[in-house]
ZAVEX-628515 format. One record per residue (C-alpha): chain; x, y, z; residue number from 1; residue in three letters. Coordinates in steps of 0.1 Angstrom, whole numbers, plus 5000, padded with zeros to 4 digits. Example, Ala and Ser with C-alpha at 12.3 -4.5 7.8 and 13.67 -1.06 7.14 Angstrom:
// residues 2
<cadena: A | X: 5123 | Y: 4955 | Z: 5078 | num: 1 | residuo: ALA> .
<cadena: A | X: 5137 | Y: 4989 | Z: 5071 | num: 2 | residuo: SER> .
// end
This chain:
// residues 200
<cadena: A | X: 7029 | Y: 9189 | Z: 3180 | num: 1 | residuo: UNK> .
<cadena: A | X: 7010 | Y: 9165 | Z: 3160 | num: 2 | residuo: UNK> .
<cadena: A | X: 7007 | Y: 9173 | Z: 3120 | num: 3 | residuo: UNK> .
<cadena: A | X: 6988 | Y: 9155 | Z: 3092 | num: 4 | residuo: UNK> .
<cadena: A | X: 7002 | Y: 9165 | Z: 3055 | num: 5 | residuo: UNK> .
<cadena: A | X: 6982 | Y: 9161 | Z: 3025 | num: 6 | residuo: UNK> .
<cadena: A | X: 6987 | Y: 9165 | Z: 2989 | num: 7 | residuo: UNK> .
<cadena: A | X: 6973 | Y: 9151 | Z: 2955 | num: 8 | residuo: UNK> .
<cadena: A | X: 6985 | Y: 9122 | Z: 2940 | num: 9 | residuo: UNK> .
<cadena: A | X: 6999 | Y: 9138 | Z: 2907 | num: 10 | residuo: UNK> .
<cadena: A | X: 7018 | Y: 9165 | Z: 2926 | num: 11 | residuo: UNK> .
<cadena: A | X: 7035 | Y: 9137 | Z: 2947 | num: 12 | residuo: UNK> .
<cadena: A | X: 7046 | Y: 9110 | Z: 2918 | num: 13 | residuo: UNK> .
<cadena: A | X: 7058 | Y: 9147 | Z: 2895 | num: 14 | residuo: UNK> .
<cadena: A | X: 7090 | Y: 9135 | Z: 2885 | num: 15 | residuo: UNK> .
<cadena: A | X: 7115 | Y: 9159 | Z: 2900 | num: 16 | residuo: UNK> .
<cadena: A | X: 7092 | Y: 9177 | Z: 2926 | num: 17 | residuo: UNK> .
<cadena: A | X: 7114 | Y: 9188 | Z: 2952 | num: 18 | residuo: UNK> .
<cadena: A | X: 7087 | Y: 9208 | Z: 2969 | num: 19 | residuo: UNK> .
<cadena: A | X: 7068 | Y: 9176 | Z: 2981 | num: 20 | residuo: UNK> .
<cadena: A | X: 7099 | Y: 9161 | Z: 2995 | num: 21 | residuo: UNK> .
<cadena: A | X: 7115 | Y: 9188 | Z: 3009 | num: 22 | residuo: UNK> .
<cadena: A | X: 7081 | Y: 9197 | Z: 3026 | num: 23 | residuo: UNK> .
<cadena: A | X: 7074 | Y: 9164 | Z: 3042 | num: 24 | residuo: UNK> .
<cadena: A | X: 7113 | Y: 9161 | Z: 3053 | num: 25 | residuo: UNK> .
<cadena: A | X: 7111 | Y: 9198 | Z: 3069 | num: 26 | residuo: UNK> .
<cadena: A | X: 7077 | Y: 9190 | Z: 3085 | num: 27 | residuo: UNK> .
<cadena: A | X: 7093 | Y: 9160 | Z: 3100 | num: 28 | residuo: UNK> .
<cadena: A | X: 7129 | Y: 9175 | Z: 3114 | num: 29 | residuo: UNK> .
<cadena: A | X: 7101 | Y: 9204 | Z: 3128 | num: 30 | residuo: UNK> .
<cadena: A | X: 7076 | Y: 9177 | Z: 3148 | num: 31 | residuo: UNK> .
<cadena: A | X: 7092 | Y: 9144 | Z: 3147 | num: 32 | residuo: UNK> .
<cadena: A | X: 7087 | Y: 9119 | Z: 3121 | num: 33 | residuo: UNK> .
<cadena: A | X: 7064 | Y: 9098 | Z: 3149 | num: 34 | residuo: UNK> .
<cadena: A | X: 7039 | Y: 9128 | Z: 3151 | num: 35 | residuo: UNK> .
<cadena: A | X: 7036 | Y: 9137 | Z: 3112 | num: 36 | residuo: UNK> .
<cadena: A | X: 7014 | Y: 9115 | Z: 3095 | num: 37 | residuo: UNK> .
<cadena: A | X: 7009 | Y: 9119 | Z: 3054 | num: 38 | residuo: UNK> .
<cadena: A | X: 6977 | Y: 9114 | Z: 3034 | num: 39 | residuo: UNK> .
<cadena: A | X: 6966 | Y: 9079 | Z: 3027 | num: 40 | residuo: UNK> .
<cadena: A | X: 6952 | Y: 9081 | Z: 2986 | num: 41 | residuo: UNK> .
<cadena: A | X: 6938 | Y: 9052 | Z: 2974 | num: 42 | residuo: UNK> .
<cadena: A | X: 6910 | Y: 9069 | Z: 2959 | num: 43 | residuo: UNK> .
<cadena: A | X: 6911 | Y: 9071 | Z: 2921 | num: 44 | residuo: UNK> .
<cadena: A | X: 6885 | Y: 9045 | Z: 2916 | num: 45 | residuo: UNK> .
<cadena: A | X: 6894 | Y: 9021 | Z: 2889 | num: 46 | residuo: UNK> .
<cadena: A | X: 6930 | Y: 9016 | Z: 2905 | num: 47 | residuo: UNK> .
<cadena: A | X: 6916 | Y: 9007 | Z: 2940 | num: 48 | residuo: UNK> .
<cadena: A | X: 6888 | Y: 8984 | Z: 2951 | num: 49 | residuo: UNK> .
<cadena: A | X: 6860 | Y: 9000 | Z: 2971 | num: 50 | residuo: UNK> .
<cadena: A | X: 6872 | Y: 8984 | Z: 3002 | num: 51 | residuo: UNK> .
<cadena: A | X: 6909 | Y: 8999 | Z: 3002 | num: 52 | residuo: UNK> .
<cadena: A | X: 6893 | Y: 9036 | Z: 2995 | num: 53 | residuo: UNK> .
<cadena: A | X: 6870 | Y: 9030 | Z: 3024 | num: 54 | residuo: UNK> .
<cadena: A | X: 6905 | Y: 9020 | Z: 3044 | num: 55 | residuo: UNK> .
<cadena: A | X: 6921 | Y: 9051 | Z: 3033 | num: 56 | residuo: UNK> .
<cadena: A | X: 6896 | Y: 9077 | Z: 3038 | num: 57 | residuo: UNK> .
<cadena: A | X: 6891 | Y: 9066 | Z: 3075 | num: 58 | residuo: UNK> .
<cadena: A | X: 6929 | Y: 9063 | Z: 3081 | num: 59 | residuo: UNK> .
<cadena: A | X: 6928 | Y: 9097 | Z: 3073 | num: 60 | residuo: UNK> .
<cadena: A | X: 6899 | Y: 9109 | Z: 3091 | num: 61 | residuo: UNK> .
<cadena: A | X: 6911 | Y: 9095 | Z: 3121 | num: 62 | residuo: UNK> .
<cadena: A | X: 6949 | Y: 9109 | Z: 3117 | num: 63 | residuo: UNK> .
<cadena: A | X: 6928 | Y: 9143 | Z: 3111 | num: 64 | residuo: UNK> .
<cadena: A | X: 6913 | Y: 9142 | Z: 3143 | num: 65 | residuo: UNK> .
<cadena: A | X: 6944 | Y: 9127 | Z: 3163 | num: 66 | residuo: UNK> .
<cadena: A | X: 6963 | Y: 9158 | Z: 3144 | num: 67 | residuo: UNK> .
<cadena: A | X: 6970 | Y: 9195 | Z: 3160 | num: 68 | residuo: UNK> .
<cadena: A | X: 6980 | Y: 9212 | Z: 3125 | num: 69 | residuo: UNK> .
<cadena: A | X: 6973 | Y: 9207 | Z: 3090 | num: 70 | residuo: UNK> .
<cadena: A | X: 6990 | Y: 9215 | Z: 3061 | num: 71 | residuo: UNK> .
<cadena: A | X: 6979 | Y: 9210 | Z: 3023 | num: 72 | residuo: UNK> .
<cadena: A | X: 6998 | Y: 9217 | Z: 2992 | num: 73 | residuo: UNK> .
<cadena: A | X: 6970 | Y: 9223 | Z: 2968 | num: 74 | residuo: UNK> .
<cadena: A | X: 6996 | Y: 9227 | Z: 2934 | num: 75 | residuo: UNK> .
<cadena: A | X: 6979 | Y: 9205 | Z: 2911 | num: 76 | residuo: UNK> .
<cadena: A | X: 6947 | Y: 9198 | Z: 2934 | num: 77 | residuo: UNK> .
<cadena: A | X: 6920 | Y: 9168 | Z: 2939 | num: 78 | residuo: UNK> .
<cadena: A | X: 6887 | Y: 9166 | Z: 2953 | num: 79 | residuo: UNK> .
<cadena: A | X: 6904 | Y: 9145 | Z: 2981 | num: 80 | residuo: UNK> .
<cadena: A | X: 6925 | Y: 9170 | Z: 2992 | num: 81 | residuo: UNK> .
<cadena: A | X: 6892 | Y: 9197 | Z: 2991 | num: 82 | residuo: UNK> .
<cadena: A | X: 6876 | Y: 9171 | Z: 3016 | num: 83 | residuo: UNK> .
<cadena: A | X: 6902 | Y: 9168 | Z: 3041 | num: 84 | residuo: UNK> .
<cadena: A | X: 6914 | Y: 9203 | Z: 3045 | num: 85 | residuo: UNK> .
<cadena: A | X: 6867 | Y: 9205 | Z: 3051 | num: 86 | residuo: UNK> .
<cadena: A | X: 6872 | Y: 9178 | Z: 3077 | num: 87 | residuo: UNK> .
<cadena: A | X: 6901 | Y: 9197 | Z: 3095 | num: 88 | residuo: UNK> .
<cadena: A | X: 6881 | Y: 9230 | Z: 3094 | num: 89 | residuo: UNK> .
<cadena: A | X: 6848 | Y: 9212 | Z: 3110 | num: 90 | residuo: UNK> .
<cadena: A | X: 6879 | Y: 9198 | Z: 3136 | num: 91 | residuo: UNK> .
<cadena: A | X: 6886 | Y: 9233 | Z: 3139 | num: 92 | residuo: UNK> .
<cadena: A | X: 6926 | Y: 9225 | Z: 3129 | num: 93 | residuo: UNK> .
<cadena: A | X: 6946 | Y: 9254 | Z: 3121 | num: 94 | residuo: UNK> .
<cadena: A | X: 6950 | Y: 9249 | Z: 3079 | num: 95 | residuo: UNK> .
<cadena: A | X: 6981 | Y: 9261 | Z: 3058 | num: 96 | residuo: UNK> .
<cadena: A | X: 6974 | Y: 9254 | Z: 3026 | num: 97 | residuo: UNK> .
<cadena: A | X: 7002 | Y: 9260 | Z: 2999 | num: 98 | residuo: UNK> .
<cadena: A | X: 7003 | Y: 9263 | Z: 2964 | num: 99 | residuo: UNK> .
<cadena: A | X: 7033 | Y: 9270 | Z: 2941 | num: 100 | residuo: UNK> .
<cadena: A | X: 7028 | Y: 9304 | Z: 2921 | num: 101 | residuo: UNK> .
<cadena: A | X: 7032 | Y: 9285 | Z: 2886 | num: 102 | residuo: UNK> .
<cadena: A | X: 7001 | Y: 9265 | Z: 2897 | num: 103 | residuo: UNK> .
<cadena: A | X: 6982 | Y: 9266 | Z: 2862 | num: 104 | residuo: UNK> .
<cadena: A | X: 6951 | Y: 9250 | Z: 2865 | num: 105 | residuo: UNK> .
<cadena: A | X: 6921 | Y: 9268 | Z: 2858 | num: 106 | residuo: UNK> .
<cadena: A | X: 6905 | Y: 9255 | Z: 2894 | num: 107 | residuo: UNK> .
<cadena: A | X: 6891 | Y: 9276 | Z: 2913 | num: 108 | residuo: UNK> .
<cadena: A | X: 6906 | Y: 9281 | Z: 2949 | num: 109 | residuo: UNK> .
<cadena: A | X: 6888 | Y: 9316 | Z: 2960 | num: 110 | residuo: UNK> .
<cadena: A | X: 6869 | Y: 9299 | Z: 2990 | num: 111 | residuo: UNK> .
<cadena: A | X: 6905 | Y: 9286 | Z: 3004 | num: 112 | residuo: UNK> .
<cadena: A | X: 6929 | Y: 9317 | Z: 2987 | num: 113 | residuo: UNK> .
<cadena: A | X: 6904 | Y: 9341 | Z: 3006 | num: 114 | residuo: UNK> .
<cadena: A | X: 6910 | Y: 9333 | Z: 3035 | num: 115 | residuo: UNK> .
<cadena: A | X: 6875 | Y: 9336 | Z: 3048 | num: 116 | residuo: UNK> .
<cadena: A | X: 6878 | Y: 9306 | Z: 3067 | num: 117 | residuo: UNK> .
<cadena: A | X: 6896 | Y: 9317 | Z: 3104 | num: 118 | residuo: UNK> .
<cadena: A | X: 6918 | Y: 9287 | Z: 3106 | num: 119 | residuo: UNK> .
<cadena: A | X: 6929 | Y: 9286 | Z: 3071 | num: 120 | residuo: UNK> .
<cadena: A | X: 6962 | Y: 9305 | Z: 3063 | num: 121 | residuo: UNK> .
<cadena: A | X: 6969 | Y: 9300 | Z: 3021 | num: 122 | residuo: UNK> .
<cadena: A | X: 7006 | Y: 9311 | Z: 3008 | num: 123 | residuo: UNK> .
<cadena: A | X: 7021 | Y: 9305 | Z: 2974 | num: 124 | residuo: UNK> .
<cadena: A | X: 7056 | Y: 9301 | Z: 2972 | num: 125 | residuo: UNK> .
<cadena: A | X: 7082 | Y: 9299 | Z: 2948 | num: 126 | residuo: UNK> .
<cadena: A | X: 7111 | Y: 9284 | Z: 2961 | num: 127 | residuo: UNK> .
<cadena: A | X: 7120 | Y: 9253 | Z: 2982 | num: 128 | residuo: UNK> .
<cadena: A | X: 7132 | Y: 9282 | Z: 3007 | num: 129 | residuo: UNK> .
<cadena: A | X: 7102 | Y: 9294 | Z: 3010 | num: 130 | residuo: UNK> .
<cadena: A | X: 7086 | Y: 9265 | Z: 3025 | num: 131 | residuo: UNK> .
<cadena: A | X: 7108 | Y: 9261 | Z: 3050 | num: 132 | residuo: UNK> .
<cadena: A | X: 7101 | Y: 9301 | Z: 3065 | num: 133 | residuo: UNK> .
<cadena: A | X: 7063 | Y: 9297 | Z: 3057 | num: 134 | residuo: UNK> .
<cadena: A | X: 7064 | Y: 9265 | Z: 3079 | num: 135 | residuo: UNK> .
<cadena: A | X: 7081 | Y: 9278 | Z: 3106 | num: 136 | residuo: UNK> .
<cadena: A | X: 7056 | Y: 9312 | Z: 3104 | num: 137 | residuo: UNK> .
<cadena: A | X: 7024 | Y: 9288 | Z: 3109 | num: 138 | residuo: UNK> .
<cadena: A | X: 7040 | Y: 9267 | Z: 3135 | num: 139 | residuo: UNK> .
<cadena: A | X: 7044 | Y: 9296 | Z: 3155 | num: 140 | residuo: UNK> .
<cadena: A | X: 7009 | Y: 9311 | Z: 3146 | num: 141 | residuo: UNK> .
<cadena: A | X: 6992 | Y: 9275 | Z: 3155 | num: 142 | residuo: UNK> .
<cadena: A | X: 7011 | Y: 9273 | Z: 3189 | num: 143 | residuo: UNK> .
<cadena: A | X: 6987 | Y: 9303 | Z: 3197 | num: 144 | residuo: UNK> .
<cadena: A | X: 6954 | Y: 9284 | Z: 3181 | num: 145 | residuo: UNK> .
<cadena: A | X: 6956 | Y: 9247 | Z: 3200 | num: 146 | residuo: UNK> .
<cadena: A | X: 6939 | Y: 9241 | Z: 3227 | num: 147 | residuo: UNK> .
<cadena: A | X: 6954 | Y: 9229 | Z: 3255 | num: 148 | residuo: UNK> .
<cadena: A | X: 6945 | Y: 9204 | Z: 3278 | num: 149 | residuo: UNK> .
<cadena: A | X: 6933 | Y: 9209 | Z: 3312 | num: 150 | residuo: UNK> .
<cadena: A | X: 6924 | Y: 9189 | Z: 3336 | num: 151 | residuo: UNK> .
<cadena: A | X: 6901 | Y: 9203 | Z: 3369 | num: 152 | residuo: UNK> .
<cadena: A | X: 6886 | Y: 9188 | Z: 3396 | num: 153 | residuo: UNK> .
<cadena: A | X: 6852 | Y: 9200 | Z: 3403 | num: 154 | residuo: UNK> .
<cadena: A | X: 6828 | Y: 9199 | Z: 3436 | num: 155 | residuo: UNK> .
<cadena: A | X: 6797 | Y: 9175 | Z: 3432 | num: 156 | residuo: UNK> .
<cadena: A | X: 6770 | Y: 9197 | Z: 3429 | num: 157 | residuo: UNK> .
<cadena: A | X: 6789 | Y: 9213 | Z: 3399 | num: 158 | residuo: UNK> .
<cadena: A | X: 6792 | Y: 9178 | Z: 3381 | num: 159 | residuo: UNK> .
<cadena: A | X: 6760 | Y: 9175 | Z: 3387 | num: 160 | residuo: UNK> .
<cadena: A | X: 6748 | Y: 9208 | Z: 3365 | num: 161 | residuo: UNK> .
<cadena: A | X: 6778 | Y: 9202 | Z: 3336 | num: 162 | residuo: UNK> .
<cadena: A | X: 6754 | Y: 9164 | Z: 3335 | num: 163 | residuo: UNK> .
<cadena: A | X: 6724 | Y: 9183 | Z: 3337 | num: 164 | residuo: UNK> .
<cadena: A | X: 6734 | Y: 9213 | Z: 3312 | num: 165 | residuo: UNK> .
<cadena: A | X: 6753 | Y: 9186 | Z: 3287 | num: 166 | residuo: UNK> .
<cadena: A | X: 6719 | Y: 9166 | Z: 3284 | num: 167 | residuo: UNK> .
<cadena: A | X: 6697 | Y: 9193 | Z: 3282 | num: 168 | residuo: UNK> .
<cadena: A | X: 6714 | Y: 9216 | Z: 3258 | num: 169 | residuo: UNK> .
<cadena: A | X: 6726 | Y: 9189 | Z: 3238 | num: 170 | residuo: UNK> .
<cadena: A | X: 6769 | Y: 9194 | Z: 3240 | num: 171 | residuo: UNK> .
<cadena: A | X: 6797 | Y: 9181 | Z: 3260 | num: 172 | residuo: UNK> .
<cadena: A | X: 6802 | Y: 9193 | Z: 3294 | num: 173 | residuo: UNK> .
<cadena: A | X: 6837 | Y: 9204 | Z: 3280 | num: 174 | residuo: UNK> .
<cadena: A | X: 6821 | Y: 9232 | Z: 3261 | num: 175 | residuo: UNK> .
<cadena: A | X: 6797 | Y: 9241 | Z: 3288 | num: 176 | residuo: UNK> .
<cadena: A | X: 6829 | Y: 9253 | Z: 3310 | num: 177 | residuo: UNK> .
<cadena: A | X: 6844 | Y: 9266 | Z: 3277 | num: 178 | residuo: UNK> .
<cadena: A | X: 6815 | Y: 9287 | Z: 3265 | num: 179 | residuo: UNK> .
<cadena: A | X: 6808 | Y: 9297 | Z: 3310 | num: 180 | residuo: UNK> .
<cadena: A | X: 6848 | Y: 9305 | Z: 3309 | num: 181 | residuo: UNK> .
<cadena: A | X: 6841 | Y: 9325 | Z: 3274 | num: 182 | residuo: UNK> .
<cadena: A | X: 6817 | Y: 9343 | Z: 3291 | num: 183 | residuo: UNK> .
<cadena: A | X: 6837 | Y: 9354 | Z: 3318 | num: 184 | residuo: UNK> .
<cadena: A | X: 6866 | Y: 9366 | Z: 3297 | num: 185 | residuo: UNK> .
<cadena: A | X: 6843 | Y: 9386 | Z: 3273 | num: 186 | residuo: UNK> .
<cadena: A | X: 6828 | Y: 9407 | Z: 3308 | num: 187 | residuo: UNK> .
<cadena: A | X: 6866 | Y: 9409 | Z: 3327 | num: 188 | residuo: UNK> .
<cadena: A | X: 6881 | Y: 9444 | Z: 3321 | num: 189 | residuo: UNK> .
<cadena: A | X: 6912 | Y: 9440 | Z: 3337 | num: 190 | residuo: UNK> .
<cadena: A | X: 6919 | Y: 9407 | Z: 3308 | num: 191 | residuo: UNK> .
<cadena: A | X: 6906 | Y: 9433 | Z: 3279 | num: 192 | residuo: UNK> .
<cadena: A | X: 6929 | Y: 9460 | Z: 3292 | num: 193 | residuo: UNK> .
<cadena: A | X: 6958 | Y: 9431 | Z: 3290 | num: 194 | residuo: UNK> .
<cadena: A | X: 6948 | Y: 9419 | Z: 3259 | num: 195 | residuo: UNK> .
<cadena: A | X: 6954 | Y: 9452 | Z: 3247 | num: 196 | residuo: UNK> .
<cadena: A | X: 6991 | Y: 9458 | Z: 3256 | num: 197 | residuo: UNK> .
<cadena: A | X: 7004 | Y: 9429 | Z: 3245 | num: 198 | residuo: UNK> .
<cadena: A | X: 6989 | Y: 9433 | Z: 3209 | num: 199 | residuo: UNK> .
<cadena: A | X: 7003 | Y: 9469 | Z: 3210 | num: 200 | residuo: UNK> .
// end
């Protein structure tokens, strides 16, 4: 599982701050080092020339994209960390986004402590225990939100409908199976009736 970690730049360099390091190390025993990737901030302009931003902001677009979770401790939030945990959500990425309960900063953070978003998941903690079991509760809750790959060979003449349907309603033929395949589940009792027990 691939994960991209963000965080501001004054809650990383906080002399002391366990919770960034013990995060970061956690996330990396749980995925492998190779498939976390943390937040590229060159972005306080003044320090950085235009150039490195621009360098930064698509290194971390792209490792965003490339990414199958999210996770964003917003203690002591930025702008930049409001603007990837936006581009995960329009990736449709499952978000956790953390925040320490002694965060004192008069931000607001009602759009992401809400919850309205489906794929976001906020919880404050206290303790460096406590990021270690909320971790492990959102890697087992995104395990049910990736999607999977899958890969079907198709007749002809239905290649030749996903071409037609993907030009002429404007979207990938992926999401032509996917919202066909939707379709299908919604109208299937038997799937319903399933869905049913196991939530029970």
């Amino acid at each position: 599982m691939k994960a991209f970690y963000t965080c501001s730049t004054s809650f990383k360099l906080q002399e002391g701050n366990e919770f960034y390091k013990k995060t970061i190390n956690y996330l990396g025993f749980k995925v492998g080092q190779k498939n976390l990737k943390i937040n590229q901030h060159n972005t306080a302009i003044g320090e950085n020339d235009r150039s490195e931003i621009i360098k930064a902001v698509h290194l971390n677009e792209k490792s965003i994209k490339e990414c199958e979770i999210f996770i964003a401790d917003i203690t002591d939030g930025s702008s930049d960390v409001g603007f990837e945990i936006a581009l995960a959500l329009a990736e449709k990425k499952p978000v956790l986004a953390l925040r320490h309960k002694t965060d004192m900063r008069t931000v607001s953070y009602g759009s992401i402590a809400s919850e309205a978003h489906k794929d976001i998941k906020y919880v404050e903690y206290e303790t460096v225990e406590d990021i270690t079991k909320i971790v492990d509760e959102f890697l087992e809750e995104a395990k049910n939100k990736i999607d999977t790959k899958f890969i079907l060979i198709i007749p002809s003449e239905i290649d030749k409908y996903l071409s037609w349907a993907s030009d002429y309603r404007r979207m990938h033929k992926a999401q032509v199976v996917r919202d066909a395949l939707d379709g299908v589940m919604k109208k299937d009792k038997d799937w319903r009736e399933y869905q049913k027990q196991i939530s029970n």
